[in-house]
N, C-alpha and C positions, 0 to 999 in steps of 0.2 A: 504494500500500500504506500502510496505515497500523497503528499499533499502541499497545496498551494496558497498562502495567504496572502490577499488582499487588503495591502494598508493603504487604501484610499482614503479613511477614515482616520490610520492612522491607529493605535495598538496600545492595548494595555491588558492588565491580568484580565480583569472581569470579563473585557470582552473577546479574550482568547478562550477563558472561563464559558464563555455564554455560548459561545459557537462548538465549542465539545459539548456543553450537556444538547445545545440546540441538534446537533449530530446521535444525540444519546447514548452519552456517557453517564449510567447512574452515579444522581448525586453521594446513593454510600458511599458508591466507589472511591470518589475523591475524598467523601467525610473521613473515609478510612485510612488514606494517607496522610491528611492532614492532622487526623488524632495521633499519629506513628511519630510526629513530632510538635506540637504543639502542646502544653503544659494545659491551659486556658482553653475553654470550650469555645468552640467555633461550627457556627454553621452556615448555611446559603440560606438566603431567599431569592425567590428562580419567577420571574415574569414573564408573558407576553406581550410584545410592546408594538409599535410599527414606527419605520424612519420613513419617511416622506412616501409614505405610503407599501413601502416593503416589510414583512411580517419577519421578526427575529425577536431571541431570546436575550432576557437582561436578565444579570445573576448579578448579588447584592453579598455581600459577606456580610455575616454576625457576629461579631465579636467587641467583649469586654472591653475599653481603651486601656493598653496593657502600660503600666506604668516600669516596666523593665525596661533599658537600654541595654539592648544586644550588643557586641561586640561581632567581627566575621570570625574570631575564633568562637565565641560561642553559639554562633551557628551551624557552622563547620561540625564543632563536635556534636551538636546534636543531629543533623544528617546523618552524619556516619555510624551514630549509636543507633539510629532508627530502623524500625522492620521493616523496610519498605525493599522492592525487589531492584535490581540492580542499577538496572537502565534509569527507572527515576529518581534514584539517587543524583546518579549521574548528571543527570540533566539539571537538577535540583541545584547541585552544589556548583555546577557551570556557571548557572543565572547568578547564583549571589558573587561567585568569588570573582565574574565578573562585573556585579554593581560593588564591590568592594574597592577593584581597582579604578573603577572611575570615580566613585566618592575621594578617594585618595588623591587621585588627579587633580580632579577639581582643589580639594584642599588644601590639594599639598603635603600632605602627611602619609607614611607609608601603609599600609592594605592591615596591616595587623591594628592598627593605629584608630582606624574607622569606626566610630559609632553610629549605627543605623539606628535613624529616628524614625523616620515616615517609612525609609522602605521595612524596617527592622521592625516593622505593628505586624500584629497578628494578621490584618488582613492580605498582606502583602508576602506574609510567611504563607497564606491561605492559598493564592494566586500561585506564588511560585509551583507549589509542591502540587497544588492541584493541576494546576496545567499540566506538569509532568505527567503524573499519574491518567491527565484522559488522553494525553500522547500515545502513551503506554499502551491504554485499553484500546485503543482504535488500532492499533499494531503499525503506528504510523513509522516507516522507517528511515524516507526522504523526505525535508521538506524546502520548500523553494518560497520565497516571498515577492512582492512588488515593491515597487517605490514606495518609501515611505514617508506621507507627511507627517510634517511635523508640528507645523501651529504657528501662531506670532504671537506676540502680546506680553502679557507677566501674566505668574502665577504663584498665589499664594503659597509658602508649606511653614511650615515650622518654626524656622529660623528667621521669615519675613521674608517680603518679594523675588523672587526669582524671574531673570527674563527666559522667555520660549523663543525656541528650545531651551529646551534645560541643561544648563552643563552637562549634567551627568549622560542627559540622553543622547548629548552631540558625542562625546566619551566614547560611551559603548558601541556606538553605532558607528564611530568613525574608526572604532577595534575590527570593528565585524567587517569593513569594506560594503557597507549599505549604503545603495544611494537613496538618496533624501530629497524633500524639495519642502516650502511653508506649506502650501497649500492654501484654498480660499479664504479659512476660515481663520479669524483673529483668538484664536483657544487655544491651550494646550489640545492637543491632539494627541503626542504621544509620550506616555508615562516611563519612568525611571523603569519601571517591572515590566511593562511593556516592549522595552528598548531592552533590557537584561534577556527577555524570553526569548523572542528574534534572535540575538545574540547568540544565545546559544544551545538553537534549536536549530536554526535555517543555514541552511547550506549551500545556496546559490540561491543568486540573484535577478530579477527577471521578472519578461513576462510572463502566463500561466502555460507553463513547459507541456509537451505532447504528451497526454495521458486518454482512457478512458474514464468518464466521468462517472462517477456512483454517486456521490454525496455529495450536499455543500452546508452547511451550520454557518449560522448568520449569530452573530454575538453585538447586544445594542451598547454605544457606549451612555453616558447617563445625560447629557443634553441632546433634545431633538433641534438640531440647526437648520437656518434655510440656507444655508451656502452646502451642506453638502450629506446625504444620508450618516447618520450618524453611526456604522454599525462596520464591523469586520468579518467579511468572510474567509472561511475554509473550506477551503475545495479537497473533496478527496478524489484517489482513482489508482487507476493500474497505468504504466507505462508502456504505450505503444511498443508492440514486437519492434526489435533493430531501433530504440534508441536509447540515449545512456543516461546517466542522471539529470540533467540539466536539459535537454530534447534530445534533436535527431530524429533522422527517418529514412527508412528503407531507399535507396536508390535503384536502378537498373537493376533489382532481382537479386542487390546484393546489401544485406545490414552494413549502415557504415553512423558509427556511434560520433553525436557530437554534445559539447559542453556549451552551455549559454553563461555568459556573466554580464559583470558590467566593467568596462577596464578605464584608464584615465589617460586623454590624451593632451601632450604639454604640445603646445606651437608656440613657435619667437620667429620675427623676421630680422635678416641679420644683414648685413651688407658690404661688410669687411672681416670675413671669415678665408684667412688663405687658404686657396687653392690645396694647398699644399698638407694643411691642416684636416683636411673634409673628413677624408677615411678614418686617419685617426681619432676624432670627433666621435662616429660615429661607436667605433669598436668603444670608446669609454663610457658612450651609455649606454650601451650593451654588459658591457662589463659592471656598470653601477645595478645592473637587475631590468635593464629596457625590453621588453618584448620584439620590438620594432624599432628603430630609428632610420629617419629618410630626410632628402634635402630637395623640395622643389624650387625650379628659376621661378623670378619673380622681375617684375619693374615695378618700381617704387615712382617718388615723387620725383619729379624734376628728372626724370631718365633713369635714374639709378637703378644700375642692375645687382640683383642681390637674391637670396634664398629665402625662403621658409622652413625652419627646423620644426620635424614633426619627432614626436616620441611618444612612443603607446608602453604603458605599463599597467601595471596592479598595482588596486590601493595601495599595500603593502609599500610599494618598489614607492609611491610619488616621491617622499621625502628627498634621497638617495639620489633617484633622476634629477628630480630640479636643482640641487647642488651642483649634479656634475653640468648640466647645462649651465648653470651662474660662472663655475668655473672656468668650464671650456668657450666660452663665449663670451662678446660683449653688453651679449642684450641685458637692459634694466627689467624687462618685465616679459612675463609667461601667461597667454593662454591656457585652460586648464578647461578641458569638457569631459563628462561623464558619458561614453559609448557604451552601447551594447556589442557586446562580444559574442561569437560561434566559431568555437573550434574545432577538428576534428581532434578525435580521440586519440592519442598514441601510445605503443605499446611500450 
């Protein structure tokens, strides 16, 4: 099985929460992993709602306001003491230890260091581990996401205003290699837990990859907006014979597997780059982690003949490339656009 999420809306627990039970994922089933760690009782209340006329489910968490501040070590070990089966561990301790590192970030203080306030409340502890656990039960094994917005504005938490995005959520999300965009609406859009689940659930990035379709769970978030349906879907299904995780499709009577992402591509236009210099230019951002590096001719202003440095990389690689570009070149400033990528598979 595998599966596709849809952050038009934009993502957080509840409503990855609300689209597993909307899929039906019984609510024990999550009650039971969220008791396997949680101290404090906690339960769901589970709605019908509709977004600008589309029927989905909103799931509400129950709990106490826990007056403990967690620590990620005190998280940490309570995961790992809990009876829960492997994979939602996993997945569990993914999500926090990476909302630890970007609270950290954010702060500035090292990941053991982190006190979680609002992600570290019970209902967020609810979110995490219950999301795992209806991953878990739907036997979901790949999952691929969409663009994701993100919001504008401030929003309140704890500590007093925060701008949108959220640090933390630009963090995690610029961990994972997700692209992002505001989107219409002037809200948070997408939450710390939200950004942590993504993170580290989803595994390639994209449109909704070549599957057959069986399901789709629609999860409400808690404002009904006119700028944009307020709700996150999951798509489930089977992967079309002859393609690989990311799409692909059958050609000429023979399976040839490809990957979809999203890659980063740097342009500078340069116009005193010697001759002489080009190749090697080249091989050095190759050599910094480039995918691609190319030089088209160009005429500039007043006649000038000169090039276009193109350079395609992954998230990962940008840092890395655009240095070797500052260095290896004159130019003061880089282009930077987010492509979609398809590659063929190699052995």
């Amino acid at each position: 099985m595998i599966g596709w999420v849809d952050c038009g809306a934009g993502a957080s627990g509840d409503m990855l929460l609300g689209a597993l039970v909307d899929l039906g994922v019984p609510l024990a089933q999550l009650q039971a992993a969220v008791a396997a760690i949680a101290a404090e009782p906690v339960s769901w209340q589970v709605s019908s709602v509709e977004r600008h006329g589309l029927g989905a489910t909103k799931v509400d968490v129950v709990a106490p306001r826990s007056t403990v501040t967690r620590t990620w070590g005190n998280i940490r070990g309570l995961l790992e003491a809990a009876d829960l089966p492997e994979p939602v561990r996993a997945t569990a301790l993914g999500a926090f230890g990476r909302l630890a590192r970007a609270e950290a970030e954010v702060r500035r203080v090292a990941p053991e260091q982190v006190r979680f306030h609002d992600v570290g409340a019970l209902d967020a502890i609810a979110d995490l581990v219950g999301v795992a656990a209806g991953l878990h039960a739907l036997g979901v094994e790949r999952l691929s996401a969409s663009t994701v917005t993100l919001g504008t504005g401030m929003a309140r938490g704890e500590r007093g205003l925060l701008p949108v995005p959220g640090p933390a959520v630009l963090a995690l999300l610029a961990e994972a290699g997700a692209p992002v965009w505001a989107g219409p609406a002037p809200y948070e859009m997408c939450t710390p837990t939200g950004a942590a689940l993504l993170a580290a659930t989803v595994t390639a990035w994209g449109p909704l990859p070549p599957m057959v379709v069986e399901r789709v769970g629609c999860g409400a978030g808690s404002r009904d907006l006119d700028e944009v349906p307020n709700l996150l879907r999951l798509v489930l299904g089977h992967p079309i014979a002859g393609t690989a995780a990311g799409g692909g499709q059958a050609t000429g009577g023979q399976a040839t597997g490809t990957s979809a992402g999203v890659a980063v591509l740097l342009e500078a236009n340069v116009d005193d780059l010697d001759p002489r210099l080009r190749s090697d230019l080249l091989e050095r951002l190759l050599g910094a982690g480039a995918s691609d590096a190319w030089l088209t001719p160009i005429l500039m202003t007043r006649g000038r003949v000169a090039h276009t440095l193109h350079v395609l990389c992954t998230e990962d690689r940008t840092v890395a490339v655009r240095a070797a570009v500052f260095s290896g070149t004159s130019t003061v400033g880089l282009r930077e656009l987010r492509v979609g990528r398809t590659v063929l598979d190699r052995p």
